[in-house]
C-alpha positions in Angstrom: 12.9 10.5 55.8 12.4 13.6 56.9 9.0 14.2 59.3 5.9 15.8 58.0 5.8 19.8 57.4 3.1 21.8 58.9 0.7 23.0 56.6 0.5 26.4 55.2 -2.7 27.9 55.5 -4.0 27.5 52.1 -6.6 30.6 51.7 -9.1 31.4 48.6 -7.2 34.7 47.4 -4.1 32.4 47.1 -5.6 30.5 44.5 -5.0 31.8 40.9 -7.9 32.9 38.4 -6.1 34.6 35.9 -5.6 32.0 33.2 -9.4 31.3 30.9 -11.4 28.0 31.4 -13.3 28.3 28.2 -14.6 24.4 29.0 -18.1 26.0 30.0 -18.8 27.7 26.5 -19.0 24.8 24.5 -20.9 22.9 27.2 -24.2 22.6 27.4 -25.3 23.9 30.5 -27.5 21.9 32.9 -30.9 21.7 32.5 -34.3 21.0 34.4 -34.4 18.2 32.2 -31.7 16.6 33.3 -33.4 16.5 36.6 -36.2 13.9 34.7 -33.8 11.1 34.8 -32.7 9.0 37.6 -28.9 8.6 37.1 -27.1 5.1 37.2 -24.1 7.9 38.7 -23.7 11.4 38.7 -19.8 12.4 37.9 -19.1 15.4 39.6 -15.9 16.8 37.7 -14.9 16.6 34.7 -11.1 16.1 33.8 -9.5 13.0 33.7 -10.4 10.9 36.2 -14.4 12.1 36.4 -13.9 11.2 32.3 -12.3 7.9 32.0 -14.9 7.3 35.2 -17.8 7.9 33.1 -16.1 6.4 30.1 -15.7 3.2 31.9 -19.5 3.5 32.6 -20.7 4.3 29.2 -19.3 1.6 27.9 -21.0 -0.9 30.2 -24.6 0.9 28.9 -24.6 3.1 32.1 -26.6 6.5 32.1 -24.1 9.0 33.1 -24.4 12.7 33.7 -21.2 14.2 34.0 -21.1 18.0 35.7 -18.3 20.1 35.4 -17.8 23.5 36.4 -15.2 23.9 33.4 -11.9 25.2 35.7 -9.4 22.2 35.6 -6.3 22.4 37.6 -4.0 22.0 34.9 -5.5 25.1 32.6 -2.8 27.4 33.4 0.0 24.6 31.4 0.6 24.9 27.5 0.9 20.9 27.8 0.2 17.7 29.6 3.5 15.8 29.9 3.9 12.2 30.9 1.0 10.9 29.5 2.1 8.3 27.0 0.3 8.7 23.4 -0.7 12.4 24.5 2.8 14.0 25.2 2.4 17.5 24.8 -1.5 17.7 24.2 -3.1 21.1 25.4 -5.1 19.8 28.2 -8.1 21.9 27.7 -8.3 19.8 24.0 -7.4 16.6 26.3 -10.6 17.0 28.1 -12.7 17.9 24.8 -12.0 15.1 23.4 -13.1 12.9 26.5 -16.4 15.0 26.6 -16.6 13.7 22.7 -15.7 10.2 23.4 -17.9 10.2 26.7 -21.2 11.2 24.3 -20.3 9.0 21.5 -21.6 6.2 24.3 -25.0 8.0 24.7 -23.3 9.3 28.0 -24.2 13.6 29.1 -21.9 16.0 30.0 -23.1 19.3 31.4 -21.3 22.5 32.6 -22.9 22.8 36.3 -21.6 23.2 39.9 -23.0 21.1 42.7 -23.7 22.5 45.7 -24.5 19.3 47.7 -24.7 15.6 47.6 -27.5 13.9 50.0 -29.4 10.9 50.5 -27.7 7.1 50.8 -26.7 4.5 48.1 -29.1 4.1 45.5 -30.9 7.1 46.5 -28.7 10.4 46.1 -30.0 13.6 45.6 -27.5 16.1 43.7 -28.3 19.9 44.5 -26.7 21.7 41.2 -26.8 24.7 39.1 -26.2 25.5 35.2 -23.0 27.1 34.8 -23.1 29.5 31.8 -19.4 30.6 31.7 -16.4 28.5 33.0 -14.0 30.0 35.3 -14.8 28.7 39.0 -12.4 26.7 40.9 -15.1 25.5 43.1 -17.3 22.9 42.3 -20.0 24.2 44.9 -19.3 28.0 43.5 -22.5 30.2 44.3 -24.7 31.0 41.3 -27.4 33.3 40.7 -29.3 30.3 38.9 -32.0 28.1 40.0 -31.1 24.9 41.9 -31.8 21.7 39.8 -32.2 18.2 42.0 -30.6 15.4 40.4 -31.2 11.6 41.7 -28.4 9.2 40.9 -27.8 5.7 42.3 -24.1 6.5 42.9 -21.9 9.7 43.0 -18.2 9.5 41.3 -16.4 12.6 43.2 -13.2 13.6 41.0 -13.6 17.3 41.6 -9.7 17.8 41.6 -7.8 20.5 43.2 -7.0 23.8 42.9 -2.9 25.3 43.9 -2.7 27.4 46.3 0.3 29.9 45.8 2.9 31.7 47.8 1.3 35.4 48.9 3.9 37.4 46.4 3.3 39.4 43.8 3.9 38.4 40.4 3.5 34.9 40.9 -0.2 34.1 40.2 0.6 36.3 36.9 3.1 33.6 35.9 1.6 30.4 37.2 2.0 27.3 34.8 4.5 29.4 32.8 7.2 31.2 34.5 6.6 29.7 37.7 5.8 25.6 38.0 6.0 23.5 41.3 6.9 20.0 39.6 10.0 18.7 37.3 8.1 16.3 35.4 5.1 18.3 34.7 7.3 21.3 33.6 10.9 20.2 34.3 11.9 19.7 30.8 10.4 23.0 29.7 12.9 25.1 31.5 16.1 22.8 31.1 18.9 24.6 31.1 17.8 27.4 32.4 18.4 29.5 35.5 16.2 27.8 38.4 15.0 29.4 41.3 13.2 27.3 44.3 11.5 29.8 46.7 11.4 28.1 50.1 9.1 28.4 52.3 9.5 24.9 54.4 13.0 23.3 54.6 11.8 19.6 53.1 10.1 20.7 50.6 12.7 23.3 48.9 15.3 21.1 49.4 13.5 18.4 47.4 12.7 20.4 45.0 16.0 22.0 44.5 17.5 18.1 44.1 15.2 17.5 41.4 15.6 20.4 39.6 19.1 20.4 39.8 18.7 17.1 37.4 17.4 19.7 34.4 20.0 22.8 35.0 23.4 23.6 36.2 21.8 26.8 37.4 19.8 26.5 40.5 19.5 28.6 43.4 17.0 28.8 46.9 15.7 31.6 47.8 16.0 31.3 51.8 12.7 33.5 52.1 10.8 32.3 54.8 11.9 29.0 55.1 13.3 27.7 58.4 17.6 27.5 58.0 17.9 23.7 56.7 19.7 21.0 59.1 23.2 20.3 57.9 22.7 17.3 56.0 20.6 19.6 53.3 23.0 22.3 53.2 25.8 19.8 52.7 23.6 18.1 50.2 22.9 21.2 48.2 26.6 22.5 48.5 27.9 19.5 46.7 25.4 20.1 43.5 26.6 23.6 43.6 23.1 24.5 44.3 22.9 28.2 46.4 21.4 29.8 49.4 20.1 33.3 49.1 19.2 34.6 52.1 16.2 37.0 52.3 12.5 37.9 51.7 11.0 37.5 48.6 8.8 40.7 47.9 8.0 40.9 44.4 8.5 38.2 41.1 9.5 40.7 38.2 8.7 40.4 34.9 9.9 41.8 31.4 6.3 42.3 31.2 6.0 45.1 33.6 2.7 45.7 35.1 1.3 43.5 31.9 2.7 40.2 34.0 -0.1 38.2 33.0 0.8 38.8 29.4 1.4 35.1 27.0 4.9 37.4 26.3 6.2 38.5 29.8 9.3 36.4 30.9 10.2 36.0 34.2 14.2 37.8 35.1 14.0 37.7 38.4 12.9 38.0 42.3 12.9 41.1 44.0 14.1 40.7 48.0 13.3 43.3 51.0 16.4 44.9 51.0 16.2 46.2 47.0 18.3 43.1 45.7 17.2 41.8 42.5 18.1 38.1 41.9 18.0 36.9 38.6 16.7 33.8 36.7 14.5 32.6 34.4 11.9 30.0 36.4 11.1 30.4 39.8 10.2 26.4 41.4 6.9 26.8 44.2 5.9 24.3 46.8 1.6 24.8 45.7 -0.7 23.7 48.5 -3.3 21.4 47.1 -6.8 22.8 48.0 -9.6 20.4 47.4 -13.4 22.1 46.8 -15.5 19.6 48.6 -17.9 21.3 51.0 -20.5 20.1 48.8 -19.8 16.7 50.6 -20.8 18.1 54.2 -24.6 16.5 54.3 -22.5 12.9 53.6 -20.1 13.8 56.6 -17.7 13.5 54.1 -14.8 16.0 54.4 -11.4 16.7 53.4 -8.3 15.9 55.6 -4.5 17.1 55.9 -2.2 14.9 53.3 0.0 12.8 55.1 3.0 14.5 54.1 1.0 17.7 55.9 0.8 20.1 52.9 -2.6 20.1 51.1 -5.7 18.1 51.7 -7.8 15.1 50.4 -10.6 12.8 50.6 -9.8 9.6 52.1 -10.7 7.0 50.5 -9.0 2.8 49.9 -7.2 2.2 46.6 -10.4 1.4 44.9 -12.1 4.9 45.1 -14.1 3.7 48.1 -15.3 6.4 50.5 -16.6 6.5 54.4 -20.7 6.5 52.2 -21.3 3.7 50.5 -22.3 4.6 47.1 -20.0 7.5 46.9 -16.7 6.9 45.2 -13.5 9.2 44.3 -11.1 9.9 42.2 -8.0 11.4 40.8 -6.1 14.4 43.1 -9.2 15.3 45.3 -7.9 11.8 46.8 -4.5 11.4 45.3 -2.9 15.3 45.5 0.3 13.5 43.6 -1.5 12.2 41.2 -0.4 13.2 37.4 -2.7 13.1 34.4 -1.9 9.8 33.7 -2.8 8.9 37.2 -5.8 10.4 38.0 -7.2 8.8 34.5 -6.2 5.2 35.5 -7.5 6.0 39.1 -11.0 7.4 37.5 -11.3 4.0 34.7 -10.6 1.6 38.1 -13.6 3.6 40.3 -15.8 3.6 37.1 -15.1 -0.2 36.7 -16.2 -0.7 40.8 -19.1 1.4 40.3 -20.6 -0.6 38.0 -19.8 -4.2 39.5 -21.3 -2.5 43.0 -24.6 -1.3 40.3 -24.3 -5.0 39.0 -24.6 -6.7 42.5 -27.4 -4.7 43.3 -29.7 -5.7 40.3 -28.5 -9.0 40.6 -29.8 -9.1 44.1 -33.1 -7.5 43.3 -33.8 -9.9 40.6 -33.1 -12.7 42.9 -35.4 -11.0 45.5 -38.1 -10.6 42.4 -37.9 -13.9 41.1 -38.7 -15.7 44.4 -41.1 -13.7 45.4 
């Protein structure tokens, strides 16, 4: 195996914006009323996980107020793939069906960001703000609005991530299109095509490349700024007829010109420092994961380096459980590997524990009440 890879400083202006987040717009926006209720839990995101979380709570006659800031990590893709039952379903209808299913159980969703969680188990205090548009990455985004407080005897954290992207131009323009970062997300969609991996750390390309190299005949590396790779790799790679181009990437060209972003531009190619154009059809990145959880800091709850060393999550055991009692998480803000399919099993087993820990406690409180 090979060792952890240093991470790549993940900063904001890597992270694209570019693609809409219309799940805002047909959200109601939070409310001071909300703020009259005292939450059984307080879902802060709302894709899979945070929605099979609070469907899971629903369902047990929980009141649940799910805030989302309507930007999920997976906008930018046509499809969700792997997700048996749902192959293929736009994932921005995904969610708005959960929202549906979540208030056919007299459960609330709102579009809001949270600014920050305090208090202790049983007693939280959620610091929030209505979000009237979508389009924020950041679950703690700054707003212009009025703080609401919410109480809530437990906090479900399935903020997600966002993908940090390689510094060249172009690429943000094609994310979840032209350019993907995982073969069975987007694998089969450019089958058969001409692959490009740009590397910039040895493991990670080379992986990549390998798994790629399952879907097309046609796959190169771009050397860019990747360290050379050890001889077992290059050996490994020459034996699937996979290439090495040396060089810089500079530029990710489009047939769409300066109109990259276009639904119509195709990718033809990489542009290197010395004038070269290489061409294919997909370009393969290594994202870095960024999680949005500064919300967290009056908890003393922050986000750590994955162990693999690219990206960062909340650590927490297999059941959701975080360093606070009463705060639980799910999906990739603790599990950055974590597919759709994933993340929603991850969010229905932490709604499942929150409500057996909101059991215990009103079962211990009635004892306490009854021999009194």
């Amino acid at each position: 195996m090979n060792p952890p890879e240093s991470p790549i400083a993940a900063s904001p202006d890597r992270i694209p914006t570019a693609a809409p987040a219309p799940l805002a717009r047909d959200v109601a926006p939070l409310a001071d009323a909300d703020a009259a209720e005292r939450w059984d839990a307080v879902v802060i995101g709302g894709g899979a996980a945070g929605l099979n979380a609070a469907l899971m709570l629903v369902r047990s006659r929980r009141r649940v107020l799910v805030v989302d800031a309507g930007a999920p990590r997976n906008r930018f893709a046509d499809g969700v793939h792997g997700l048996i039952g749902r192959e293929g379903v736009n994932p921005l209808d995904l969610v708005a069906q959960g929202r549906t299913e979540i208030e056919s159980y007299g459960g609330v969703v709102r579009a809001g960001g949270v600014t920050a969680v305090s208090g202790s188990d049983g007693d939280f205090v959620v610091e929030a703000h209505a979000v009237d548009d979508a389009g924020s990455a950041d679950a703690g985004a700054a707003s212009s609005t009025a703080p609401i407080r919410l109480a809530a005897r437990q906090i479900v954290v399935a903020t997600g991530v966002s993908d940090a992207l390689p510094d060249i131009p172009g690429i943000a323009e094609q994310w979840g299109r032209g350019v993907v970062h995982c073969p069975y997300c987007h694998g089969w969609e450019v089958r058969d095509q001409r692959i490009a991996v740009l590397a910039e750390v040895p493991a990670a390309a080379v992986h990549q490349a390998q798994l790629f190299r399952q879907l097309s005949a046609d796959v190169v590396v771009l050397q860019h700024s990747s360290a050379p790779f050890d001889e077992v790799d290059a050996r490994g790679l020459a034996a699937r007829g996979i290439r090495v181009v040396p060089g810089e990437v500079v530029e990710l060209v489009s047939d769409g010109g300066a109109d990259a972003a276009s639904p119509d531009a195709r990718v033809i190619g990489a542009r290197l420092a010395d004038g070269a154009l290489v061409s294919f059809d997909a370009l393969v990145v290594a994202s870095v994961p960024v999680a949005h959880l500064d919300f967290l800091a009056p908890l003393g709850l922050r986000a750590e380096t994955h162990p693999m060393g690219r990206g960062e999550q909340l650590p927490a055991t297999p059941f959701g459980v975080t360093a606070v009692p009463g705060v639980w998480v799910a999906g990739n803000a603790t599990d950055i590997m974590a597919q759709v399919g994933a993340a929603a099993s991850a969010g229905a087993m932490v709604g499942a524990q929150v409500n057996a820990a909101l059991v215990a406690t009103e079962v211990r409180e009635a004892v306490e009440r009854a021999e009194v």
